[in-house]
C-alpha positions as CSV (number, residue, x, y, z in Angstrom):
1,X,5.1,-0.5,-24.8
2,X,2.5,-2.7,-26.8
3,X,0.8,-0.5,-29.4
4,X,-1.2,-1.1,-32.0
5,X,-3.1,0.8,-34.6
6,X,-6.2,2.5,-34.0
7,X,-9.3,0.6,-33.8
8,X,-13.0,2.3,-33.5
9,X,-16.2,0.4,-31.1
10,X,-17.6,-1.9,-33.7
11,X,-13.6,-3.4,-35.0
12,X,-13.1,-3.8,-31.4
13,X,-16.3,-5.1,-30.6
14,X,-15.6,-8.0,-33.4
15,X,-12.4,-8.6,-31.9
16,X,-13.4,-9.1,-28.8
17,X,-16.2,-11.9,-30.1
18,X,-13.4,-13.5,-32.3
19,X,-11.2,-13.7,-29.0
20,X,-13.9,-15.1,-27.2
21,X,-14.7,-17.5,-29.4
22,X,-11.7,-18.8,-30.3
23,X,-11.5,-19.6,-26.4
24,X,-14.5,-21.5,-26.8
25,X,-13.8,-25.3,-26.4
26,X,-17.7,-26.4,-26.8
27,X,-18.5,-26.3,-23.2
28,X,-16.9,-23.4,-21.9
29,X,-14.5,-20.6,-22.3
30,X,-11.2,-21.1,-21.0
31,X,-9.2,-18.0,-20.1
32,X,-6.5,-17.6,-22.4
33,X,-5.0,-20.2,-25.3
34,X,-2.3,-22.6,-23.9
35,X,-1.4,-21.7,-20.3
36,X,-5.1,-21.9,-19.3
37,X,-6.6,-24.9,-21.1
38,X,-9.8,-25.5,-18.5
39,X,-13.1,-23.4,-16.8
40,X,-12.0,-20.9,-14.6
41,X,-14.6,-19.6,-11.6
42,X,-14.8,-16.6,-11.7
43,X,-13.5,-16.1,-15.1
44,X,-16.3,-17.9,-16.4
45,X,-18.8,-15.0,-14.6
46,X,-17.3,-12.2,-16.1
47,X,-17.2,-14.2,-20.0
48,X,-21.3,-14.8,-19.0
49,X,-21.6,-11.0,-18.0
50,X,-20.0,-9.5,-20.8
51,X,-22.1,-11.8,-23.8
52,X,-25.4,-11.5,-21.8
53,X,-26.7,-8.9,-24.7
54,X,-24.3,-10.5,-27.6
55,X,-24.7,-14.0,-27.5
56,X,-27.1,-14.7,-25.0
57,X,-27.1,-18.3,-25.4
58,X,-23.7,-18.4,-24.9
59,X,-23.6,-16.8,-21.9
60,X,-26.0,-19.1,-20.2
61,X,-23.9,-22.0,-21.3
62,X,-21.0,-20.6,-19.5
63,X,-22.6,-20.4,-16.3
64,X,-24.5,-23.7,-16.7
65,X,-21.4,-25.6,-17.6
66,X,-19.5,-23.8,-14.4
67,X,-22.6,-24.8,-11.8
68,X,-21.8,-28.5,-13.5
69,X,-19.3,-28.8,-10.8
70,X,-20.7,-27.6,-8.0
71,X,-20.1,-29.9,-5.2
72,X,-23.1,-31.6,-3.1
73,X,-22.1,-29.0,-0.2
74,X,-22.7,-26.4,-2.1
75,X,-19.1,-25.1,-2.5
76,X,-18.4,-23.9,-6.9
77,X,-15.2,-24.8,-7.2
78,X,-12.7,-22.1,-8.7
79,X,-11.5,-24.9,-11.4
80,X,-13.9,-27.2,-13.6
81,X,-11.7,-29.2,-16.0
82,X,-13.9,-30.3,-18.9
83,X,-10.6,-31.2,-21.4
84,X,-7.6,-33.8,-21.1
85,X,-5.3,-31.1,-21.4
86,X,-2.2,-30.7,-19.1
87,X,-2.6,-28.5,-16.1
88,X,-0.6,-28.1,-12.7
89,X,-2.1,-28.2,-9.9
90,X,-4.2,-31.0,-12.1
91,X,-7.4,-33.4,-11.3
92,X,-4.3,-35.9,-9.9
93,X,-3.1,-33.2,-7.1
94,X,-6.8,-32.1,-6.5
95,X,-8.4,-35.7,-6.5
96,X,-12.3,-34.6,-6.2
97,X,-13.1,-37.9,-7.4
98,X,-12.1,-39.6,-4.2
99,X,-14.8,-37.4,-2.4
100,X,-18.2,-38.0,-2.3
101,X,-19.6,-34.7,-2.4
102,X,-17.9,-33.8,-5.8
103,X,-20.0,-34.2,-8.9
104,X,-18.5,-36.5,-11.9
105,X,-16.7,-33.7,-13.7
106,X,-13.2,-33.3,-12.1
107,X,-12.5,-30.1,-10.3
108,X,-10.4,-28.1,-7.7
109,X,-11.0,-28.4,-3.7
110,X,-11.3,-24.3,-3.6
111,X,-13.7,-22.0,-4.5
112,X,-13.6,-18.9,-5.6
113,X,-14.8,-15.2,-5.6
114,X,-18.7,-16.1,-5.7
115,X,-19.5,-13.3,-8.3
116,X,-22.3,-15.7,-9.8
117,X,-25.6,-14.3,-8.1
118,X,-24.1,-11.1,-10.1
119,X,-23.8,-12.5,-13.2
120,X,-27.3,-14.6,-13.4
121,X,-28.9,-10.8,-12.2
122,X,-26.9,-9.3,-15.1
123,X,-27.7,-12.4,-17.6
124,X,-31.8,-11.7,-16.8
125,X,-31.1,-7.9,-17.1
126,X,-30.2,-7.9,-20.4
127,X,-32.3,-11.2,-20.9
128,X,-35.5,-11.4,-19.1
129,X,-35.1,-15.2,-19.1
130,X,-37.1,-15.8,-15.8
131,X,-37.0,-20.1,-17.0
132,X,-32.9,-19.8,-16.6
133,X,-33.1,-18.0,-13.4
134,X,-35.2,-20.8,-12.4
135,X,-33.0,-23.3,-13.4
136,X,-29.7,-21.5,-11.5
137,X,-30.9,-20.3,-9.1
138,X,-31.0,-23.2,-6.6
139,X,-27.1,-24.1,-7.5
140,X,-26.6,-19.9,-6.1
141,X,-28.6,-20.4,-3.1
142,X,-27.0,-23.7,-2.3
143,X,-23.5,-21.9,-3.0
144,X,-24.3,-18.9,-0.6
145,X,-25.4,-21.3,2.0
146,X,-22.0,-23.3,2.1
147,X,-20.6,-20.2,2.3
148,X,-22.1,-19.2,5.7
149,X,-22.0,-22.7,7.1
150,X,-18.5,-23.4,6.0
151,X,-16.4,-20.2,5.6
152,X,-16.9,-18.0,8.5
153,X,-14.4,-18.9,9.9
154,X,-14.1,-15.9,12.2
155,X,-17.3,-15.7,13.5
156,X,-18.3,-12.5,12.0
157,X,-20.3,-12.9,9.2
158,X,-17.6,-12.9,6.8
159,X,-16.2,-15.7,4.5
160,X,-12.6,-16.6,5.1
161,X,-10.3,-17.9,2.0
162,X,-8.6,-20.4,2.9
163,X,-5.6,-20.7,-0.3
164,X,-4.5,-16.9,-2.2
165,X,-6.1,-18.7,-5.5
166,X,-9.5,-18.4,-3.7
167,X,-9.2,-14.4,-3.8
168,X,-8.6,-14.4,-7.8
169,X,-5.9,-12.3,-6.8
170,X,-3.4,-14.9,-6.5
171,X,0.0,-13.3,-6.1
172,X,-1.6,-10.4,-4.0
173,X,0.8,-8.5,-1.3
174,X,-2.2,-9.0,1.0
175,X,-0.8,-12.8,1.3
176,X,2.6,-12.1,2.0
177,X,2.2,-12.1,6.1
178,X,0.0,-14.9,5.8
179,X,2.1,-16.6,3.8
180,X,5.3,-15.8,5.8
181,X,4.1,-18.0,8.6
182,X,4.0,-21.4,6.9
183,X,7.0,-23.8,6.3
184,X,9.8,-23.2,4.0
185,X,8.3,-25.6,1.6
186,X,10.5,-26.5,-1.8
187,X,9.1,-28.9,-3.8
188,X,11.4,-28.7,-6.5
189,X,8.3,-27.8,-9.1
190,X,9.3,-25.6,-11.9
191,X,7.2,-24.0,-14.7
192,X,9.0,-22.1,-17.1
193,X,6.2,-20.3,-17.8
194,X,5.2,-19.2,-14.4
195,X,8.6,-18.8,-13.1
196,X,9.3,-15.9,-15.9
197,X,5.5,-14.3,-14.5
198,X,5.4,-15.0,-10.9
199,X,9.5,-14.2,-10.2
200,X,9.8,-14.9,-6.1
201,X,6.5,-16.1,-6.2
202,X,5.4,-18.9,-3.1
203,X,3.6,-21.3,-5.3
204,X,5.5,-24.1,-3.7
205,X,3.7,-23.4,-0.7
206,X,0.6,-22.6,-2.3
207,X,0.6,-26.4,-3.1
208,X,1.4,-27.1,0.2
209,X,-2.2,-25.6,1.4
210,X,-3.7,-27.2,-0.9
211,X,-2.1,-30.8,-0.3
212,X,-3.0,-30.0,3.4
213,X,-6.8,-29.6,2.4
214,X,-6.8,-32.4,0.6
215,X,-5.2,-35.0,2.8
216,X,-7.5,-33.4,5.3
217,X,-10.6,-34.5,3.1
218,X,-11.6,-30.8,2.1
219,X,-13.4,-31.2,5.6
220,X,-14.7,-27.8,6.9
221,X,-13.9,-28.7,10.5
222,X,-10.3,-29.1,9.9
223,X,-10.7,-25.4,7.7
224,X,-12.0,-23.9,11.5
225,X,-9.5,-26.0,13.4
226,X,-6.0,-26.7,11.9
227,X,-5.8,-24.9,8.4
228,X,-2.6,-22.8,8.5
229,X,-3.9,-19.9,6.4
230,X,-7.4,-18.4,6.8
231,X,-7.7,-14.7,5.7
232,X,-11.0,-12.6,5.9
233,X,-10.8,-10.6,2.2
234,X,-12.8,-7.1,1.4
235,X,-13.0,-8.1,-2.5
236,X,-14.5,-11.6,-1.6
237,X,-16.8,-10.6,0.5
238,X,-17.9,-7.5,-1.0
239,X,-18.4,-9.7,-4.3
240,X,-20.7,-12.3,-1.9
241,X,-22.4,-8.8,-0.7
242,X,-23.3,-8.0,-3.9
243,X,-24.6,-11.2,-5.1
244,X,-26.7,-12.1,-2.0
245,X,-28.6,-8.7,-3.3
246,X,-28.8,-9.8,-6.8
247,X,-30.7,-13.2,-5.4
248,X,-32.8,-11.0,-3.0
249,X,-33.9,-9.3,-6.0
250,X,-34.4,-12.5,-8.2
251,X,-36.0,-14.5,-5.2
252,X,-39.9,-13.3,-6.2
253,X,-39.1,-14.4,-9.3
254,X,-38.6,-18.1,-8.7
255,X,-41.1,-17.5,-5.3
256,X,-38.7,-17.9,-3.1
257,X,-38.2,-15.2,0.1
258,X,-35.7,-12.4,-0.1
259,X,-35.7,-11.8,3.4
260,X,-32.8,-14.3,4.1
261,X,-30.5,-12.7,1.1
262,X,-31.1,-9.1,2.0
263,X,-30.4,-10.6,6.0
264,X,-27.2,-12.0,4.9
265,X,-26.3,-9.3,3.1
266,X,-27.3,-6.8,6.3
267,X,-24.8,-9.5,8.0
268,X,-21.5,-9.1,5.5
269,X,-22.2,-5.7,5.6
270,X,-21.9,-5.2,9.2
271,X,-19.0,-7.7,9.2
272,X,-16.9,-5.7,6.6
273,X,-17.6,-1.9,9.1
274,X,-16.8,-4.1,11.6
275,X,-13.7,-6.2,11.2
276,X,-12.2,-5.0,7.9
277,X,-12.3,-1.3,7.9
278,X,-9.5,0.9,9.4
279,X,-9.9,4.2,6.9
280,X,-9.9,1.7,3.7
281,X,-10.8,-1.9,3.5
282,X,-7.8,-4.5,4.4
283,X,-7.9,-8.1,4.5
284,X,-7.7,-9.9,7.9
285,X,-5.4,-12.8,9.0
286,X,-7.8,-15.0,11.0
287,X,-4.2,-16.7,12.7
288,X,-2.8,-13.7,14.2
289,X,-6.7,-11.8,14.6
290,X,-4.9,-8.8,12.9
291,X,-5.6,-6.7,9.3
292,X,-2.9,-6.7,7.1
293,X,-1.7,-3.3,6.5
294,X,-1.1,-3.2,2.7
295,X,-4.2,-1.5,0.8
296,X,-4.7,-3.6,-2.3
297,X,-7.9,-2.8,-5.3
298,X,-9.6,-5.5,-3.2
299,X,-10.0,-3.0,-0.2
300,X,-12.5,-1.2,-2.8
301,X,-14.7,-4.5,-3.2
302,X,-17.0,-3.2,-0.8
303,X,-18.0,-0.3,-2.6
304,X,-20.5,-3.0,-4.8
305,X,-22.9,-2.8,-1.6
306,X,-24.9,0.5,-2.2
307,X,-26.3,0.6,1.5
308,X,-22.2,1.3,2.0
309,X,-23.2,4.0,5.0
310,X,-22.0,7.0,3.3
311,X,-19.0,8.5,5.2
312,X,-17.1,5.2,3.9
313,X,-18.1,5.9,0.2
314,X,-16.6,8.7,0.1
315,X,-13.3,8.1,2.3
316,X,-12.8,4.8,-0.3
317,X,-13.1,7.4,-3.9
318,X,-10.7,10.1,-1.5
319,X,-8.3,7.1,-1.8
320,X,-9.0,5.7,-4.6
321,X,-8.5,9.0,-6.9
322,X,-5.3,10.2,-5.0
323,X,-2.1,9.6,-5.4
324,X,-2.1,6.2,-3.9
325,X,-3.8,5.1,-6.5
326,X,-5.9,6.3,-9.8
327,X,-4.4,10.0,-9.1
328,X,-0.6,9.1,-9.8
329,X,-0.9,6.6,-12.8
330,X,-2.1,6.6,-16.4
331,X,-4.4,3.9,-16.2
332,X,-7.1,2.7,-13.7
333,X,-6.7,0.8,-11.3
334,X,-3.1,-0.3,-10.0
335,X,-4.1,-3.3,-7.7
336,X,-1.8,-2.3,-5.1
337,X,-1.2,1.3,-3.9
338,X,1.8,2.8,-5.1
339,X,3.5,4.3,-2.0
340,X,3.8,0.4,-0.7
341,X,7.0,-1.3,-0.8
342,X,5.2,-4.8,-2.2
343,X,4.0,-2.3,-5.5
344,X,6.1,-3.7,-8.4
345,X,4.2,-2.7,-11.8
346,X,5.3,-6.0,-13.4
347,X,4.0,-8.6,-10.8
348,X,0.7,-10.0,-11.2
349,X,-1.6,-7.9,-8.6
350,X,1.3,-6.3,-7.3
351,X,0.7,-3.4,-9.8
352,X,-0.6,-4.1,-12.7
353,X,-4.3,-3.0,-13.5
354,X,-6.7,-5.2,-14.5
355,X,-10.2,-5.4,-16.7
356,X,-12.2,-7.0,-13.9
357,X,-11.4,-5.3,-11.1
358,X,-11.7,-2.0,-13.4
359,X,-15.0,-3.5,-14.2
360,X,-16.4,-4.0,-10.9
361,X,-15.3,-0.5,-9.4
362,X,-17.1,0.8,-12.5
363,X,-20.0,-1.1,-11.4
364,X,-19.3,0.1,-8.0
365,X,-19.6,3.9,-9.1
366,X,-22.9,3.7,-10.8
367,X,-24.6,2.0,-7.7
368,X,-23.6,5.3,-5.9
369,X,-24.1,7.6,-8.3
370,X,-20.5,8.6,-9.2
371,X,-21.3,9.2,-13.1
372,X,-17.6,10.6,-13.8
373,X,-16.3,8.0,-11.8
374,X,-17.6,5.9,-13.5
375,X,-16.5,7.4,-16.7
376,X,-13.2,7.5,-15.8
377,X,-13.2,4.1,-15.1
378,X,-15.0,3.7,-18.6
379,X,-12.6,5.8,-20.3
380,X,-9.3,4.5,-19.1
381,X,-9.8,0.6,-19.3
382,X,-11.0,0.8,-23.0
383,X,-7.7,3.1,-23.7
384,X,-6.0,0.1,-22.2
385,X,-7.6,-2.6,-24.5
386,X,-7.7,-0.2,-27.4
387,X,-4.0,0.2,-27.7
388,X,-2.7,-3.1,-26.3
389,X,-5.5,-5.7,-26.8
390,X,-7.2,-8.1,-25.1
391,X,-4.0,-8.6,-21.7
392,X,-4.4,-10.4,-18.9
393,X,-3.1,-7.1,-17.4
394,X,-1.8,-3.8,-18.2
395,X,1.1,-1.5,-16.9
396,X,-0.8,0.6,-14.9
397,X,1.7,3.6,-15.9
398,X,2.3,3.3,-19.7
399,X,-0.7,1.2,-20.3
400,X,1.4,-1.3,-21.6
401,X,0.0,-5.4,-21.9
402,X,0.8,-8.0,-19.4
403,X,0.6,-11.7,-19.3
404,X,-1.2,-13.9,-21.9
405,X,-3.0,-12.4,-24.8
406,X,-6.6,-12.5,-26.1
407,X,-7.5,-12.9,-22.0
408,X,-11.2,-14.2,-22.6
409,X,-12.4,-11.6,-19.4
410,X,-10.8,-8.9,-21.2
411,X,-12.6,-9.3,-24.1
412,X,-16.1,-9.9,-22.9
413,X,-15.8,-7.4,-20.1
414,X,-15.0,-4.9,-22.9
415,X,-17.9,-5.7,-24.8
416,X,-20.3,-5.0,-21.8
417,X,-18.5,-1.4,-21.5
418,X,-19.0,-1.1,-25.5
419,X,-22.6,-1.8,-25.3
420,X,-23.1,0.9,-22.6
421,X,-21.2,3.2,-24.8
422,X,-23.9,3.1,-27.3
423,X,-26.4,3.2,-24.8
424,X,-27.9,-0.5,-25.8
């Protein structure tokens, strides 16, 4: 296990800004050194959350230079690459500059978990910058809107992914049956790298899909028609949940009408009871119109909404604190339940536990009022970070690291949880 000697709150504190900044290429923050060189979606949230009361200025960069790719249709793409550095799948496989709705800056053809309305909530929060929520706002609304017109797929209210990178959750069990139903693709593309962190992973036909989008001109008619994969996720869609509230309660600011956020909301809301829930949350696979039975950390995502009817709260905390989860490890939050034969500890979201997701459940427990939920959630990720740094991930057992190091979330999540610690 990594270990490390004992830091307190203000050493860790520096570290995390040291890690942060280090990652800082200018114009954004990139993930981690070396196998993540560009701007990550959702990544880039999370960095603007966690230095909304450090470096404030900072933090609106990040989300700024992220909403600099935003395509004409509204859709934030899940990669913005502002640097020549190497990177497969690359602006060559992607090709946004042979569409017309894609802004100069090369990016991705997917989006991503649209956490943003979050994050410009939590930037004014800690802020009070109503002239930057006037300036983003727009980009959010449009975002939202592509969402509805463009992702739901299934007719429900919900937005389908239509690629596992979309979910952030990339290597998730949830994809597996999904995933079993395409080709037997090889393309003969090897990454050391990956190959060592993803073992068995299906990334060859995770370029497939996103070949197929391309050569289909990213066209959201051929997503309803013909696209192979198309999967209804609780952690999406309980992230879009949350944000449409954040721009509900932002709207009067810029003069704009809440009524259409709060509607949407009211609509995801009663999509997710509806279509998703089965005694937890599970993803459904649009193709074969059934959930997939593998409870996953994303099934929790819905927890964010706080008009969650009751009865549901508390039948998601019965799982999440027993055995199938928090109640049988060290560590919060496995991102698959134990008892299932996909949980392998040393797989990305197959097992390990993660800062983000940790994060948003904590979140999740103080809009319902679960204060020692919420504590234990508190508690257990900065254990994680205290003795093993900054990981992408952690050993949800032995609290061990995982993946790359000085992991920019990690860091500026950690500093948001610091800050509450000392009450600021």
């Amino acid at each position: 296990m990594d270990a490390r000697p004992a830091v307190d709150d203000a050493a860790l504190g520096r570290e995390a800004l040291s890690v942060l900044d280090a990652n800082w290429t200018g114009t954004a923050t990139v993930p981690a050194p070396g196998l993540y060189p560009h701007q990550w979606s959702w990544d880039s949230a999370f960095v603007a959350m966690g230095l909304a009361r450090h470096r404030p200025e900072r933090s609106r960069a990040e989300l700024l230079s992220l909403l600099a790719g935003q395509w004409a249709t509204g859709m934030v793409p899940h990669i913005v690459f502002h640097t020549p550095e190497a990177y497969f799948p690359g602006p060559s496989v992607w090709r946004s500059h042979d569409h017309d709705a894609a802004p100069r800056v090369l990016t991705s053809g997917l989006t991503a978990p649209p956490v943003h309305g979050l994050a410009l909530w939590w930037i004014y929060r800690h802020t009070g910058d109503v002239e930057f929520v006037r300036r983003a706002f727009p980009s959010l609304v449009a975002q939202h809107r592509y969402l509805a017109a463009a992702r739901d797929l299934g007719g429900g209210g919900l937005a389908a992914i239509v690629h596992p990178w979309e979910s952030g959750m990339d290597d998730s069990p949830a994809w597996d049956q999904p995933l079993a139903a395409l080709p037997e693709i090889r393309y003969g593309y090897r990454n050391l790298d990956l190959d060592e962190r993803h073992p068995d992973s299906d990334h060859d036909r995770y370029v497939w899909l996103a070949l197929r989008y391309r050569d289909a001109g990213y066209r959201a008619e051929y997503l309803r028609e013909d696209h192979p994969f198309a999967v209804e996720c609780p952690l999406f869609n309980g992230i879009w949940l949350a944000s449409c509230q954040a721009l509900a309660e932002l709207a009067p600011l810029v003069r704009a009408d809440p009524a259409p956020h709060a509607e949407r909301a009211e609509r995801i809301r009663s999509g997710l009871l509806e279509r998703l829930w089965d005694g937890c949350f599970y993803a459904r696979d649009l193709r074969t119109d059934r959930l997939i039975p593998v409870c996953t950390v994303g099934g929790f995502g819905p927890l964010l909404d706080p008009w969650l009817p009751a009865e549901h709260v508390g039948a998601l905390v019965d799982v999440l604190q027993s055995a199938r989860f928090m109640g049988a490890t060290g560590y919060p939050v496995p991102s698959c339940e134990i008892r299932a034969s996909q949980f392998d500890r040393t797989r990305y979201w197959r097992g390990p536990s993660w800062v983000n997701t940790n994060w948003l459940l904590r979140r999740a427990a103080s809009v319902h009022g679960l204060g020692p939920l919420r504590d234990q959630l508190t508690g257990g990720t900065l254990r994680l970070v205290r003795q093993a740094g900054f990981r992408e991930c952690f050993d949800p057992f032995d609290g061990s690291g995982r993946g790359c190091r000085d992991f920019s979330w990690s860091a500026a999540l950690t500093l948001d949880l610091l800050a509450d610690n000392v009450g600021t």
